[in-house]
PAZAPA-4460 file (N, C-alpha, C; in steps of 0.05 Angstrom, whole numbers, plus 32768, in hexadecimal, padded with zeros to 4 digits):
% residues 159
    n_x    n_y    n_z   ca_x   ca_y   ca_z    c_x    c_y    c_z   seq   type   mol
   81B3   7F65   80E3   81A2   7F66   80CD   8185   7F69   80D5     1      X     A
   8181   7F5F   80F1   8162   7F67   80F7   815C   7F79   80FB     2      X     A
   816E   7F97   80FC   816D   7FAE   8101   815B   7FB3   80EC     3      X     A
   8162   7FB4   80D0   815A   7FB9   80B0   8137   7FB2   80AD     4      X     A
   8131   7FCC   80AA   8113   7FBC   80A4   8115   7FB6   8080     5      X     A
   8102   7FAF   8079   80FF   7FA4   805C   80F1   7FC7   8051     6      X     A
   80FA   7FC5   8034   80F4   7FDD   802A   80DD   7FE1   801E     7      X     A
   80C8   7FF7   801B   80B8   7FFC   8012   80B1   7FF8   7FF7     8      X     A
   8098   7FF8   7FE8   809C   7FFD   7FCE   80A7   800F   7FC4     9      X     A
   80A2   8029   7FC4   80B5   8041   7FBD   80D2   803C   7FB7    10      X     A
   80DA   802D   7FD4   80F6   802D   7FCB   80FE   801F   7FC0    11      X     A
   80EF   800E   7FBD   80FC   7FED   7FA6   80FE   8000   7F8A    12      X     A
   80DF   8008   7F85   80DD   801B   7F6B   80F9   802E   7F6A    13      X     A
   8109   803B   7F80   8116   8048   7F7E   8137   803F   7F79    14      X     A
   8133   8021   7F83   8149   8010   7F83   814C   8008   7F65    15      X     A
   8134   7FF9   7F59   8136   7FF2   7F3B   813B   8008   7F26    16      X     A
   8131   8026   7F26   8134   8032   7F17   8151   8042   7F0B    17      X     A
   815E   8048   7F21   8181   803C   7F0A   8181   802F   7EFE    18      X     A
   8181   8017   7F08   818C   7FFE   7EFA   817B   7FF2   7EE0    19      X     A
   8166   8008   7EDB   8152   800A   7EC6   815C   801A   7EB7    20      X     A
   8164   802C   7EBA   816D   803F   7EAB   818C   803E   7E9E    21      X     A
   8199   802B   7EB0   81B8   8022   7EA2   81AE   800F   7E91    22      X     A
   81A1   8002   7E8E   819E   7FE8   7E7E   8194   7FF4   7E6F    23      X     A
   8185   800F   7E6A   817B   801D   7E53   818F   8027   7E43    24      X     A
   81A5   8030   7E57   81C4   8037   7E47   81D2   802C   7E31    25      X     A
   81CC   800A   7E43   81E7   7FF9   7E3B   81D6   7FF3   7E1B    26      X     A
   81BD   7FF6   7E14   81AB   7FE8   7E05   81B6   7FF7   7DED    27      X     A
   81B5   8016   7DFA   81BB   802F   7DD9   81DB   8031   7DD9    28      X     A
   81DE   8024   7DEC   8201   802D   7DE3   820F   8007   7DD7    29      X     A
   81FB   7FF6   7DD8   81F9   7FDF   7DC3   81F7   7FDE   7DB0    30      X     A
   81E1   7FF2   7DAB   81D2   7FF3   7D94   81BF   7FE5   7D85    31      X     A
   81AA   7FD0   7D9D   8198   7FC8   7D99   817A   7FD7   7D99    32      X     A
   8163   7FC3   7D8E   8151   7FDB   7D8A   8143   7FDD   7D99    33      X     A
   8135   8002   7DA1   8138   800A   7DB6   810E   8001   7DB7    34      X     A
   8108   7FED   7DA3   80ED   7FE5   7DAA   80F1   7FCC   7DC8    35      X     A
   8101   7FC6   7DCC   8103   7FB5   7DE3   8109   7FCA   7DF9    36      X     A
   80F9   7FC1   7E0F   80F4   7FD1   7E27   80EC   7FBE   7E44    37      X     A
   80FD   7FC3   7E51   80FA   7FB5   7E6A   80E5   7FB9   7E7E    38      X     A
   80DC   7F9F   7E88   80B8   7F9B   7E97   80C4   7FB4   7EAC    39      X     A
   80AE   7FC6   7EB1   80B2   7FD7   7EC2   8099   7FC3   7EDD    40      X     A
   80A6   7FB8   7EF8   808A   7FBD   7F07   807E   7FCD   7F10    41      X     A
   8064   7FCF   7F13   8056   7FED   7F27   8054   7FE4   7F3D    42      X     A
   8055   7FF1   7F51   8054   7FE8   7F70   8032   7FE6   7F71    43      X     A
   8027   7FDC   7F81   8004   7FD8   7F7E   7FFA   7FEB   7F8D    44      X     A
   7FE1   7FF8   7F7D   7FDA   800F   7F8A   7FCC   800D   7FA9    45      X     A
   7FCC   802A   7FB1   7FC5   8027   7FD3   7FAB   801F   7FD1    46      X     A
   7F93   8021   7FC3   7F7C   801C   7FBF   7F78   7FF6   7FC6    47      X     A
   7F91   7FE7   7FAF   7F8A   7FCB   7FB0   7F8E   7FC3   7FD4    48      X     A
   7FA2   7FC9   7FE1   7FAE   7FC2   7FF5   7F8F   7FC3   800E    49      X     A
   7F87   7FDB   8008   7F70   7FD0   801F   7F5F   7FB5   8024    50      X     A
   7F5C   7FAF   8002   7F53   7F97   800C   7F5A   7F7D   7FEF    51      X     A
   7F5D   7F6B   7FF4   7F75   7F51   7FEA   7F63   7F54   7FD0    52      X     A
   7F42   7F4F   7FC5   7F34   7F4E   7FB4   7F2D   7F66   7FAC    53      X     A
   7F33   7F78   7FAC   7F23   7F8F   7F9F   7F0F   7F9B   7F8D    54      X     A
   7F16   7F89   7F7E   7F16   7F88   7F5F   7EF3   7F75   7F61    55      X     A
   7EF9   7F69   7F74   7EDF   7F52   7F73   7ECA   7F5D   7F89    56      X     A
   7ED0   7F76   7F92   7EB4   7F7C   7F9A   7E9B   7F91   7F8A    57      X     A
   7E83   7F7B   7F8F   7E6D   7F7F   7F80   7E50   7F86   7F90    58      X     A
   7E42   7F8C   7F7F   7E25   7F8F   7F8E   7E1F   7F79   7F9D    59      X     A
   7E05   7F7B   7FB3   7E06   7F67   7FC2   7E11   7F5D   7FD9    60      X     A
   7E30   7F67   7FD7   7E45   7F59   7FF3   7E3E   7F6C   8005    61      X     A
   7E3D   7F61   8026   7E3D   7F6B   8031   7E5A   7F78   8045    62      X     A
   7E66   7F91   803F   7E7B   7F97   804B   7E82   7FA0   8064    63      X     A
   7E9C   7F9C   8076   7EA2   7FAC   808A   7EAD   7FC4   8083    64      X     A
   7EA7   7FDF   807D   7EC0   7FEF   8079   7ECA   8000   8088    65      X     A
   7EE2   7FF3   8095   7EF4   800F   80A7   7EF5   8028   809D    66      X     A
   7EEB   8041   80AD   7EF0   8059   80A3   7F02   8065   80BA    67      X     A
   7F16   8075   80AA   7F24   8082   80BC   7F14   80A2   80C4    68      X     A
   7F13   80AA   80E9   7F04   80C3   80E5   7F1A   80CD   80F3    69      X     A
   7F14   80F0   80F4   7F25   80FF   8106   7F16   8112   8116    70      X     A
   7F22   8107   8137   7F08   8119   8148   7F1A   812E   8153    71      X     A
   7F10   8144   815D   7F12   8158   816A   7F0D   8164   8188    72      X     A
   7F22   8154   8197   7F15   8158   81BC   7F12   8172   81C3    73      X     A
   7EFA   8177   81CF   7EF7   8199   81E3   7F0F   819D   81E8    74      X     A
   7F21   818D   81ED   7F46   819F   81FB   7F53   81A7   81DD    75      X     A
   7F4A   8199   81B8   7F56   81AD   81A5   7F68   8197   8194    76      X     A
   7F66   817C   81AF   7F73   8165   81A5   7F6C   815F   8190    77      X     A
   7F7B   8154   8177   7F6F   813D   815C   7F76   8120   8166    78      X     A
   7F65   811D   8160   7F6E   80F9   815F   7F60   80EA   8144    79      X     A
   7F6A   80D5   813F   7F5F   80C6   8127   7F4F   80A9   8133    80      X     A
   7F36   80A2   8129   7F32   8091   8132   7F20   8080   8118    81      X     A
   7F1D   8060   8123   7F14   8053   8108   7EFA   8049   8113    82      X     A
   7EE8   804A   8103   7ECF   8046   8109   7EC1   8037   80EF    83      X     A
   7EB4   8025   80F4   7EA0   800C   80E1   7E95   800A   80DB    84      X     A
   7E89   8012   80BE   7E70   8016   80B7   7E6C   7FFB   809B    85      X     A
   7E57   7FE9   80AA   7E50   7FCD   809C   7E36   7FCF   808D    86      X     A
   7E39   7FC8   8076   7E23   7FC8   8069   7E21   7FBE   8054    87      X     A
   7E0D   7FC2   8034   7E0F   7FAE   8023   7E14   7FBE   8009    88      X     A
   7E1C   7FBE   7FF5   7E30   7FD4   7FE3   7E14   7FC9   7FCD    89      X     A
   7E0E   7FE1   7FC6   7DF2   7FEA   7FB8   7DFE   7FEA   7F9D    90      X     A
   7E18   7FF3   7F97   7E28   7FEF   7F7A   7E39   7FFD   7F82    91      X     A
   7E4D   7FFA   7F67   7E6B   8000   7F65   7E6C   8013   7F4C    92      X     A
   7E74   8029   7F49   7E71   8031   7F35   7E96   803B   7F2E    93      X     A
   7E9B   8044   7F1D   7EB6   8052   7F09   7EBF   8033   7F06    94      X     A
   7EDF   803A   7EFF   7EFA   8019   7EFE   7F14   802B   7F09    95      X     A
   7F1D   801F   7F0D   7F3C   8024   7F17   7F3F   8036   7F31    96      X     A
   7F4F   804C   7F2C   7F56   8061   7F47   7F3A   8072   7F4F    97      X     A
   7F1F   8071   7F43   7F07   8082   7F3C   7EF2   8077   7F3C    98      X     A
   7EF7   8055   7F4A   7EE2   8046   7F5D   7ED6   8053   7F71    99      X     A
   7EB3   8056   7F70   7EAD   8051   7F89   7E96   8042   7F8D   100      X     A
   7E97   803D   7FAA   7E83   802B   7FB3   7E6A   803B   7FC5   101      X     A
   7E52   802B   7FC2   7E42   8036   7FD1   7E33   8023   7FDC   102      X     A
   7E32   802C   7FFE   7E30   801B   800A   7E16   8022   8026   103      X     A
   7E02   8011   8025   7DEF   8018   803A   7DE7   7FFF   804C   104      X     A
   7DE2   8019   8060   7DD7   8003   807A   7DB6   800B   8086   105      X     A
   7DB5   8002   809C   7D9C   8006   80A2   7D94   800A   80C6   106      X     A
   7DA3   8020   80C9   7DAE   8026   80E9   7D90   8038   80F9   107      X     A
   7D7C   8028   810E   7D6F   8037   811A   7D58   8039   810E   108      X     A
   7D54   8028   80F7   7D34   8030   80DF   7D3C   8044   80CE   109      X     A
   7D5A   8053   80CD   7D64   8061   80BD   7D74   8053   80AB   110      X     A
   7D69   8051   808D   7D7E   804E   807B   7D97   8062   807A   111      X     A
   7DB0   805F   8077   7DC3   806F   8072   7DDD   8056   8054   112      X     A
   7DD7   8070   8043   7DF0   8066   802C   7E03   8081   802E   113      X     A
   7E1F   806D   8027   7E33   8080   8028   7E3E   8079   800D   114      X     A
   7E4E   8088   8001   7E63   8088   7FED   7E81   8084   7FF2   115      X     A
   7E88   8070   7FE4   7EAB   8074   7FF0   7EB6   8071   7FD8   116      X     A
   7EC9   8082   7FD2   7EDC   8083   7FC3   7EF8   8073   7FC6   117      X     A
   7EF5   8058   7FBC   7F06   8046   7FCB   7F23   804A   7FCE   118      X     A
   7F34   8062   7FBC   7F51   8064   7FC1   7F51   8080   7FDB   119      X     A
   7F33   8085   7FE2   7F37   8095   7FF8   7F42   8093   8013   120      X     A
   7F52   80A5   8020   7F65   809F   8031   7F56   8093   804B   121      X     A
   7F3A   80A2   8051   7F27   809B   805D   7F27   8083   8065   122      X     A
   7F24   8072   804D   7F1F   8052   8057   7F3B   803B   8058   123      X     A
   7F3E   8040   8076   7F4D   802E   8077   7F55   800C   807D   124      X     A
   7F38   7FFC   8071   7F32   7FE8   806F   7F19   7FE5   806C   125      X     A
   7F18   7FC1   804E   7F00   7FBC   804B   7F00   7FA1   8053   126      X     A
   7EF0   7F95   805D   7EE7   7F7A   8068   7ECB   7F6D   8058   127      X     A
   7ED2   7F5B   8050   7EBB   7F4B   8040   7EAA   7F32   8050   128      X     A
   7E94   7F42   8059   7E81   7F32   806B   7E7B   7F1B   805F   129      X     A
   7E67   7F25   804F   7E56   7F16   804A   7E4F   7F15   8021   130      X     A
   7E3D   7F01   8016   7E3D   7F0D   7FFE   7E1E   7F03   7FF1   131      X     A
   7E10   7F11   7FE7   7DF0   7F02   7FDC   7DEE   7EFE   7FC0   132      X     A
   7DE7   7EE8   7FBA   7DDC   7EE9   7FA0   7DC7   7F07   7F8E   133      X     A
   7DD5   7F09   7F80   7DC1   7F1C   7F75   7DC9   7F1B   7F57   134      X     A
   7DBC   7F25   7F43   7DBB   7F2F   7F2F   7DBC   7F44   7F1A   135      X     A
   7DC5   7F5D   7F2E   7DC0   7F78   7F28   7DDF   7F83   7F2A   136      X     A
   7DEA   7F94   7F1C   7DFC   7F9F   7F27   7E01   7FB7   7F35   137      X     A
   7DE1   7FC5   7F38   7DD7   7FDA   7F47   7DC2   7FD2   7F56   138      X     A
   7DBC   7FD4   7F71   7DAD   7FC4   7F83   7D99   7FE6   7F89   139      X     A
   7D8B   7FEB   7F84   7D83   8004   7F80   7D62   7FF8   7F88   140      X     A
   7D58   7FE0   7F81   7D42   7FD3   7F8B   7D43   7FD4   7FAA   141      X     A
   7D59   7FDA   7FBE   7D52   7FD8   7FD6   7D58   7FEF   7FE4   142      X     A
   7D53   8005   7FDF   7D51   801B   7FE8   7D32   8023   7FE3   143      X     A
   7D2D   801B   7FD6   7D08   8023   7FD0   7CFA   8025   7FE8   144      X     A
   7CEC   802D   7FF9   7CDF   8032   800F   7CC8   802A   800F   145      X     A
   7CB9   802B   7FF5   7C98   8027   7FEE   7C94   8006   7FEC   146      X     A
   7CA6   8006   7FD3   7CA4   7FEA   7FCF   7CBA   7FDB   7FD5   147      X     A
   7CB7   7FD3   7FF2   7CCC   7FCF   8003   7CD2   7FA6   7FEF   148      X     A
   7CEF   7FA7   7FEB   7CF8   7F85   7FEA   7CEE   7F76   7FFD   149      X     A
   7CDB   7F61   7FF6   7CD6   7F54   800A   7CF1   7F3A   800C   150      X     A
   7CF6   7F30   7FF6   7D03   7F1B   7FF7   7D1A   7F1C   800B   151      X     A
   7D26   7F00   800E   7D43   7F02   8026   7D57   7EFD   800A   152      X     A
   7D6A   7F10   800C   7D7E   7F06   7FF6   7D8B   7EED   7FFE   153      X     A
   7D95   7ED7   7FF2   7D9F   7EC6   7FF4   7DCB   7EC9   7FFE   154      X     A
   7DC9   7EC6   8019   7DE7   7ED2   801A   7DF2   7EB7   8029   155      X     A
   7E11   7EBF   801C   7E28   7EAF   8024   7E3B   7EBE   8033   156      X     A
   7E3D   7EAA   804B   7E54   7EB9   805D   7E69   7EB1   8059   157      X     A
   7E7E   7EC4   8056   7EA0   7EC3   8050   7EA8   7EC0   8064   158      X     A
   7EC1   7EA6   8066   7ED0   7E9E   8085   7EE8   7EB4   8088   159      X     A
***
């Protein structure tokens, strides 16, 4: 039995849906009413799985986010490799599959913000550093160059 690995979502989905569909049988060939309908579960999307909170990231936190890249050796080779780009998420904009995050750092006296589209295949992990008090749900005050934030945001580090 240790041979057996445990099955995927897909196939559970694929396992329950007969047995969804006979009990849909036995219901009309009962002849009860067909307003009763059995809990379907959804398997959880690939988006939540990167990271346990999803849902709870906000302006302010400071994130790790794994990106997956793909390089190209002079010999023609591909290879995939993951690389880390940390920084503090300026806002979150859409809901659901059409989230994204934007996220800047401050590498070399160069600001750099990126956009991620969080069910993008790209990112294959998010890590929650850090998190600051703020008030805004667009942090758009700290990109200003002129009138640079003087303040230190007030931050809590996550164990």
């Amino acid at each position: 039995m240790s041979d057996q690995q445990s099955p995927t979502p897909e196939e559970k989905v694929e396992d329950t849906t007969p047995s969804q569909t006979q009990a849909s049988e036995d219901q009309s060939s009962t002849g009860s009413d067909a307003s009763e309908s059995t809990v379907i579960e959804k398997p959880e999307p690939a988006y939540k799985a990167k990271l346990v909170n999803i849902d709870e990231l906000h302006a302010g936190q400071t994130v790790r986010l794994h990106e997956r890249i793909k390089d190209v050796s002079p010999k023609g080779e591909e290879r995939e490799r993951v690389q880390v780009f940390e920084g503090i998420i300026l806002g979150v904009k859409g809901a659901g599959i059409s989230r994204t995050l934007t996220i800047r750092k401050v590498s070399d006296g160069v600001g750099v913000e990126k956009i991620y589209p969080i069910n993008s295949p790209v990112i294959a992990k998010i890590e929650l550093v850090k998190t600051a008090k703020v008030r805004r749900a667009k942090l758009g005050y700290l990109i200003d160059i002129k009138n640079r934030f003087k303040r230190k945001l007030k931050e809590v580090y996550v164990k």
